[in-house]
N, C-alpha and C positions, 0 to 999 in steps of 0.2 A: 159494690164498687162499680161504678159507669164506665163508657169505653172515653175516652177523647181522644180525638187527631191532635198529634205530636204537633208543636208550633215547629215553622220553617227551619230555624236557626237552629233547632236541635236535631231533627232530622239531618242538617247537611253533619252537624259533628259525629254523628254515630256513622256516617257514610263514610265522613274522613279516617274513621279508627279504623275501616277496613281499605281503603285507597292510601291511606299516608299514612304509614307507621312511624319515618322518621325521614327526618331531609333527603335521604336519598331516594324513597317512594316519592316525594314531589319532584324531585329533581328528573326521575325517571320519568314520568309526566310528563312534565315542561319539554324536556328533550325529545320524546315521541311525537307531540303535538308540533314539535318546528320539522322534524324527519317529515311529517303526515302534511305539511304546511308546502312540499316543494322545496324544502330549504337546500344549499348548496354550501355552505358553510354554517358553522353554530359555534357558537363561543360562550362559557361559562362560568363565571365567577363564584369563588364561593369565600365565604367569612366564617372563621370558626369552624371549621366543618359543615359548615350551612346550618349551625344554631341561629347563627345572626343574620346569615342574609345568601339567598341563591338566586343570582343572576342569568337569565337563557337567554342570548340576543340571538337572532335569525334573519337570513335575507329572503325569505319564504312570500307567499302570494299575501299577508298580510289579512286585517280584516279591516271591515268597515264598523264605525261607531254603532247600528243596529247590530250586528254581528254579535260584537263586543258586547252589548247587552246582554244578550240572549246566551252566548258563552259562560256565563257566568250564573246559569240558571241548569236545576238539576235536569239529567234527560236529554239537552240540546246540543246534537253532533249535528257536523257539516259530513259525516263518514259513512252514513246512511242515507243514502237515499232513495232504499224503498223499504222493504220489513225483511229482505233477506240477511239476517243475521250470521245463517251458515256461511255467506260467500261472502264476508268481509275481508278486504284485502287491505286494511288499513291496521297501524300498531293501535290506536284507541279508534272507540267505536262505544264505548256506553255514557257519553257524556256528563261522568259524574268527578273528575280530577279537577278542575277550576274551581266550579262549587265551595267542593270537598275542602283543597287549599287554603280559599277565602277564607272558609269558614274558621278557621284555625290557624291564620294568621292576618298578616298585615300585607296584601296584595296589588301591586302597585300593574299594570297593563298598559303599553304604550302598544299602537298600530297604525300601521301606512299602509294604504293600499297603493299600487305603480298608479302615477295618474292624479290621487286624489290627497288630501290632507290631512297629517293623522291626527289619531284621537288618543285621549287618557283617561284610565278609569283608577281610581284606587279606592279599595273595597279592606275595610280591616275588621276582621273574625265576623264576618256577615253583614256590616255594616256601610253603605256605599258612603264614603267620607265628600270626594270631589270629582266630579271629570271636566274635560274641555281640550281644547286643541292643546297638540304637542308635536317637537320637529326631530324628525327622526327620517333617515334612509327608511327606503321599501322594506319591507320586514315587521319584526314583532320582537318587542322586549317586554322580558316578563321576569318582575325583582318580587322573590317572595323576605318577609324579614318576620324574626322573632317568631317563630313556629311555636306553637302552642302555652305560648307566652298567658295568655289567658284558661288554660287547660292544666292548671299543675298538675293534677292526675295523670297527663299524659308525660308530661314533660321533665317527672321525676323519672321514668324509665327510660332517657335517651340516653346515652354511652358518654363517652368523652369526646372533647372534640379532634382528638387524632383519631377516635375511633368511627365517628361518625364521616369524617373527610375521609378514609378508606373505601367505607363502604357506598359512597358518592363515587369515587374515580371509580370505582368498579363498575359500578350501574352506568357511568356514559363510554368506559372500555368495552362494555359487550356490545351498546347499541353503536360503537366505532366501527367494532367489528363487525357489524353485520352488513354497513351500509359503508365499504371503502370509496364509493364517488362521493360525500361526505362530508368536507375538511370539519376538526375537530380542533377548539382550541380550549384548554382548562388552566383556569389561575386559581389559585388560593391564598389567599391573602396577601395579595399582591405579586405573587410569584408564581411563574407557569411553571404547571408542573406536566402536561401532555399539548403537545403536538401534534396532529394528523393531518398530511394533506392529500389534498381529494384525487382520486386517479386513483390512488394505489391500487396495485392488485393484491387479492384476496390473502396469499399466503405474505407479503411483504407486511401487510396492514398486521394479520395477528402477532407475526412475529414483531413489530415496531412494538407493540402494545403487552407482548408479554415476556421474552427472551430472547435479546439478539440472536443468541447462540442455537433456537429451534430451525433455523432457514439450515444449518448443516446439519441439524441431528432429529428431522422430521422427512414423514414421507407424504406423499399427496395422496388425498380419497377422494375416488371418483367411481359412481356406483349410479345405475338405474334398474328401476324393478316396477312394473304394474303400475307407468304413471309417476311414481315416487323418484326423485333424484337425491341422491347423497353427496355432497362436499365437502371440500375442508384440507386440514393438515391434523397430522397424529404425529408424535413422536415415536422414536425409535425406543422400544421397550427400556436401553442403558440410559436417557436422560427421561429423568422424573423427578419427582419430589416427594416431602413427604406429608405433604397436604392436598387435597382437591380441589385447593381455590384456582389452578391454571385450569379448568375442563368447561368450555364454554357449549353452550347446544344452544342452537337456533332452530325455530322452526318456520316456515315459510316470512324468514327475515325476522322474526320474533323472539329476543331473547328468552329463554325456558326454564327451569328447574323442574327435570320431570325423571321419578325415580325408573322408569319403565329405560331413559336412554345411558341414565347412570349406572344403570344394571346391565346392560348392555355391555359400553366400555369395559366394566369390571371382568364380563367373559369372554372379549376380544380379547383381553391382554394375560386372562389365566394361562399359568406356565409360564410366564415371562415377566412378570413386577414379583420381587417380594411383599409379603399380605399389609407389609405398613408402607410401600409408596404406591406413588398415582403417575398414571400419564398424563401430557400435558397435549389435551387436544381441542378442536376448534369443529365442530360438526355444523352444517348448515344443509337442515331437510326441507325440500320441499317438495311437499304433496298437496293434490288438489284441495280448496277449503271444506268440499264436502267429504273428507276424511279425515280432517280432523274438527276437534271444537273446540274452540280457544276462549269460549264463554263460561269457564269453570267456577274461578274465580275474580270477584275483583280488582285486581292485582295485575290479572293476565298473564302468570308467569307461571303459570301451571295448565296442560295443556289435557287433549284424553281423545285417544285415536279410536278409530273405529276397526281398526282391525292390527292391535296391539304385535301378537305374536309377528306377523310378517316385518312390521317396523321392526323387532328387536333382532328376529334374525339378519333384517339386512343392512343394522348399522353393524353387527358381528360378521358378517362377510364384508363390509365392506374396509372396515378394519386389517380385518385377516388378512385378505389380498390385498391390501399395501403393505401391508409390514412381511409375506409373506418376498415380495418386490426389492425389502434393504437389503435380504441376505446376508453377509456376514458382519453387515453395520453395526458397529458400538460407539456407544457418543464416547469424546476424547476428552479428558479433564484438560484446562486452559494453558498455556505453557508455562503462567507465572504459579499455577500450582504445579503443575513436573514439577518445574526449578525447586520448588519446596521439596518437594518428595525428598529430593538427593542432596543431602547434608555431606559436604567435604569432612573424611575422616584425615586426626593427625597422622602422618607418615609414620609406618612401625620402622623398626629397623628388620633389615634384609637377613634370611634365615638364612642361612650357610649349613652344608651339609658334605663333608668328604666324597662320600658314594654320590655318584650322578644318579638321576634318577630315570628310570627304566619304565616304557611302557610299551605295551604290547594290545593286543585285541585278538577278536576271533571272531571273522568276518562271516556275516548270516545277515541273508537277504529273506525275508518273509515271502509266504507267497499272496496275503492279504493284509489288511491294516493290523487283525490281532489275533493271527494266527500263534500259536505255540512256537517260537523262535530257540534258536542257540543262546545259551547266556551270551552277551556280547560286550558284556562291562568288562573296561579295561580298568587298571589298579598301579598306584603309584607305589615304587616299592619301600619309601622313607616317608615320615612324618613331617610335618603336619598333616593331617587330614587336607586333601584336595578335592576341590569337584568332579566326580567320574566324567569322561568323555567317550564318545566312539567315534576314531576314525573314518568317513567315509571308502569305501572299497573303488567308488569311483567319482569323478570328480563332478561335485556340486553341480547343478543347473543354476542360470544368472539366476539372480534375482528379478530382474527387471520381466521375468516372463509371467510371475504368477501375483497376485495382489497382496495374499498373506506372505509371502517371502518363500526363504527357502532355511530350512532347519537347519542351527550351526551349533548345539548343544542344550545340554537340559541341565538346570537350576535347581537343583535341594530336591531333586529325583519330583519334582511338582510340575517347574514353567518350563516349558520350551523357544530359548533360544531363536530366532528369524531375523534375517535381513532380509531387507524389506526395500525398492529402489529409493524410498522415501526416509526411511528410517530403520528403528528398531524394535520389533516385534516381540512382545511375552506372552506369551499363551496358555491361561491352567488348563490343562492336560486335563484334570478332571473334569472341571467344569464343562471346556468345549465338548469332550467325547458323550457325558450325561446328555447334552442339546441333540447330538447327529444321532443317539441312541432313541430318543424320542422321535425325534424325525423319521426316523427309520420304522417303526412300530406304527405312525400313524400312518405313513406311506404301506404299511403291508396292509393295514386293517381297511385302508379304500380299497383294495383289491380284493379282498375275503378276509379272512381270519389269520391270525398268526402262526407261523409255524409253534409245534413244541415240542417239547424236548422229555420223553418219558425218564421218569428217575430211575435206577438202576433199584433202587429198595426206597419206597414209598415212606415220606416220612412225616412223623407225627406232630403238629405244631399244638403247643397247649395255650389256651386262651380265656380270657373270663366269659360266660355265656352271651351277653349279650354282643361280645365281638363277634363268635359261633354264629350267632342268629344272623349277623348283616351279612357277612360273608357268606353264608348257605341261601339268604336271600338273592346274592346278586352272582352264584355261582356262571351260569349263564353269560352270565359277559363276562365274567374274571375267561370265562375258555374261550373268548373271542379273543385275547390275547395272549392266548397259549398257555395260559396258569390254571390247570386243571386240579382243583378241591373238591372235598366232600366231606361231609361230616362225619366226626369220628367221635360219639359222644358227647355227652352235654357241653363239656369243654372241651376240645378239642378239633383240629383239624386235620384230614390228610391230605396230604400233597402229592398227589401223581407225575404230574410233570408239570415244567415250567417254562417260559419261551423261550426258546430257543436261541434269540438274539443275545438276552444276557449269557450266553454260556456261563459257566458256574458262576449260581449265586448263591448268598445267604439266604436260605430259605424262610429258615424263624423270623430273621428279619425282615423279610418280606413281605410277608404275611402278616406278619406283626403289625407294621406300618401302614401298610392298607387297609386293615380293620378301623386305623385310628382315623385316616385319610376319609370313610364314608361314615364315621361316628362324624367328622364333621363339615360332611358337605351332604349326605345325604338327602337330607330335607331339605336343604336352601338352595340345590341345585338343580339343572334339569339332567337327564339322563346322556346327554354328551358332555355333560362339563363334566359330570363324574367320572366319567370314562376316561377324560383330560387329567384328568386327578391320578388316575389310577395307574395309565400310563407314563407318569414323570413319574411318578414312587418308581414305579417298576424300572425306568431307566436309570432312574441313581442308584438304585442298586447293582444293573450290568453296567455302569460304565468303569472306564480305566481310573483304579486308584493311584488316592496321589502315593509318591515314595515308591512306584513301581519304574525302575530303568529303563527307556524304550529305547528302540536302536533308532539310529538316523530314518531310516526307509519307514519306521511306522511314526516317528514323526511326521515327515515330507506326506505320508501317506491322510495324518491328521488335519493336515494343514491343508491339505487339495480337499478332503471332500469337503470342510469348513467354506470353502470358497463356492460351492456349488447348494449348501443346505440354505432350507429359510432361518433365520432366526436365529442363526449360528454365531451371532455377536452375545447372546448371552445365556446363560444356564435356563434350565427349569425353574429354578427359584426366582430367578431377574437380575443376577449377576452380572458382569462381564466378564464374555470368556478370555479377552484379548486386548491387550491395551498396547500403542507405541508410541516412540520417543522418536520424533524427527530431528533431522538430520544438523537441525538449525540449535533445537534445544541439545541434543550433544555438544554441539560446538560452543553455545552457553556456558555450558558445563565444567570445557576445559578454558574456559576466556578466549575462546578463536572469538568469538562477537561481543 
């Protein structure tokens, strides 16, 4: 069998299978080449999802009819203009998207240059059909139609057309986001469905583009390291979702899809999302071109640093200290869902009871948040069952002096009660305490080791072997946190002592937990995220259970350091520890508005 070079026409279609998968890779194309073009506004039409036809008009520096020729041949960029590849500062640079396109559709190219008279080319699946003059503003229009119209092979794997016009607005929302001097305009079938206009600044433009609602429930990243700059908005661990399609990453202005920054994210936010939602963030890196290489693949949407680990730590610091920054921030669900929340119940009728009812207390003032106290539950002496309360011993502090409020009773022995100058504050008791207990563990462990607490009679935890095995592996740092083990037979562990922060814990359960915790992070983590792991196990089990009665003073006492911890808006798992009801939706509520 002989070699033969591949005729032209087939060459560009095997090039298109790797550059244009489906409308939105040409689209992503077209839209770069007008960004790379000077362009100041872009505007894009699309039909059917862009099965039928994707429109890019641009007011960009235009080309000239040689231009134009030579554009449309494999290899030939204006984006190079010498052999340095590494220092490309341009979104395309391998001149093979136009080609590519042609080749596999019906490509129509109109161009002005300022000054001169334009020209038109239309090229259908490699074929140059006509060109000659055309009147058009400065700029460049470029209508691709019927995408692989002649390629059924390819064109039985394209989606529907709702699902292909999805994945179109995406591809020109990231490259929106990257470049807010910009204006952006998109129709679909004759109906605009995005608007952008140019100026915006960086956090207005992502939040235009993804969630109203992230400008109050996001914090700003701002991070430099070795040359490298870090950008953006992140949300507050309480607003997420439960997909990754809001987490956009740029790299020097370059939309990306790269597992090295999505692995990141995922351990900036460990201890604070639950394992099935996502934050909804916006990251724009840039470092100099000779650190990264954006020549991977094809596509360009895949990117490969030359010095990985540093990148990954410092989009997880850069992370960290901004949401370290919201402190006790929890996103607020919208008022028209409150209002839902509280369904008006029918009026019962009025209990009546001969005996008045009686109540009393027994005032105890602690000397710390959860010190061993006086019972201080007070008790109604007639039925029905009522909500326990404790008298304060002295009178309230305003409200208006502290953020989370000031403690005015506790809810089914779980939520704590606050006025708040704005509204009305609930607070799980559990959850928030779990959050200050971790915060507190990692705040000892920058400073040394944790305190611990030796057991009075050492005790035996039984476990299947290979839980034995992880845990006598990682005994070493289990005692950097004050929870000293050792092995007590093939199954089995003992337990010496345990941090001291949780004062009495459940031990079994403990230990329990934690064996399961590095049976499954183990391997897929590095050795601080485990350590992150192991420290939230260990604070849900010392923090304050719900169904436990607190007095006013270790409320008040919850509530003040909540307002001084990072991250204290949501549990360990990614909860919220605190939610409120303003002052307007009250009035809602009862028809004042």
């Amino acid at each position: 069998m002989s070699i033969r070079r591949l005729p032209e026409h087939l060459v560009n279609r095997i090039a298109a299978g790797e550059v244009v998968e489906r409308p939105a890779s040409a689209l992503k194309e077209l839209v770069e080449n007008a960004i790379d073009a000077g362009a100041s506004r872009i505007a894009v039409s699309l039909a059917e999802g862009g099965l039928t036809r994707v429109e890019v008009v641009d007011d960009g520096c235009g080309m000239t009819p040689a231009d134009m020729a030579l554009a449309l041949e494999r290899h030939a960029t204006s984006k190079l203009p010498d052999e340095a590849i590494e220092a490309v500062a341009t979104l395309g640079f391998r001149g093979e998207a136009l080609p590519s396109i042609a080749s596999v559709a019906r490509l129509t190219m109109e161009s002005r240059v300022r000054g001169a008279d334009g020209w038109r080319r239309v090229v259908d699946n490699g074929a140059l059909l006509v060109e000659g003059p055309a009147a058009l503003p400065p700029g460049t229009r470029i209508v691709v139609e019927d995408l692989f119209a002649r390629v059924p092979a390819r064109r039985k794997f394209l989606r529907s057309a709702r699902a292909e016009y999805a994945a179109c607005l995406d591809a020109v929302r990231r490259l929106a986001m990257a470049r807010p001097d910009i204006g952006f305009l998109v129709e679909h079938d004759g109906r605009r469905v995005l608007s952008a206009a140019a100026a915006e600044d960086r956090p207005a433009r992502v939040a235009a583009l993804t969630d109203r609602a992230l400008v109050e429930n996001a914090v700003a990243v701002d991070l430099e390291r070795e040359g490298a700059t870090l950008g953006g908005v992140a949300s507050i661990p309480t607003f997420n979702r439960g997909v990754a399609d809001h987490q956009y990453l740029f790299v020097n202005g370059r939309p990306v899809k790269d597992r090295l920054l999505i692995g990141a994210i995922r351990g900036a936010y460990a201890e604070m999302l639950p394992r099935d939602r996502h934050a909804v963030v916006a990251l724009f890196l840039d470092l100099p071109a000779s650190e990264v290489d954006v020549n991977v693949h094809p596509a360009k949407t895949e990117v490969r640093f030359r010095e990985p680990a540093m990148i990954r730590g410092m989009v997880i610091s850069g992370l960290r200290r901004a949401l370290d920054e919201a402190g006790h921030r929890s996103a607020r669900p919208a008022a028209s869902v409150m209002q839902e929340m509280w369904q008006p119940e029918p009026a019962a009728a009025p209990w009546t009871e001969a005996a008045p009812l009686s109540l009393w207390q027994q005032p105890a003032v602690p000397a710390s948040l959860f010190d061993r106290v006086a019972d201080t539950r007070t008790h109604f002496s007639a039925p029905p069952p009522i909500a326990r309360a404790e008298i304060a011993a002295v009178p309230p502090p305003a409200a208006v002096d502290f953020p989370m409020g000031v403690a005015r009773g506790q809810v089914a022995k779980t939520y704590i009660v606050a006025e708040a100058q704005d509204g009305l504050v609930l607070v799980d008791q559990h959850a928030a305490h779990e959050r200050l207990v971790l915060e507190r563990m990692r705040a000892a462990l920058a400073t040394g080791r944790i305190a611990a607490q030796a057991l009075l009679i050492p005790e035996v935890v039984e476990l299947d072997e290979p839980a034995c095995d992880r845990l006598e592996a990682r005994a070493a740092e289990l005692a950097d946190y004050g929870l000293d083990v050792e092995r007590f037979g093939p199954r089995a562990m003992l337990v010496r002592a345990t941090p001291a922060l949780l004062g009495t814990a459940n031990v079994t359960g403990l230990v329990t937990d934690l064996a399961d915790e590095l049976a499954a992070y183990d391997e897929a983590l590095s050795l601080r995220e485990r350590l992150d792991h192991v420290a939230a196990t260990m604070a849900c089990h010392g923090s304050v259970r719900a169904g436990r009665i607190l007095s006013v003073a270790e409320m008040n006492a919850l509530l003040r350091e909540m307002e001084v911890t990072p991250h204290s808006g949501q549990c360990n798992h990614g909860r919220p520890t605190w939610v409120k009801l303003a002052h307007q939706d009250i009035e809602k509520l009862f028809g004042r508005k």
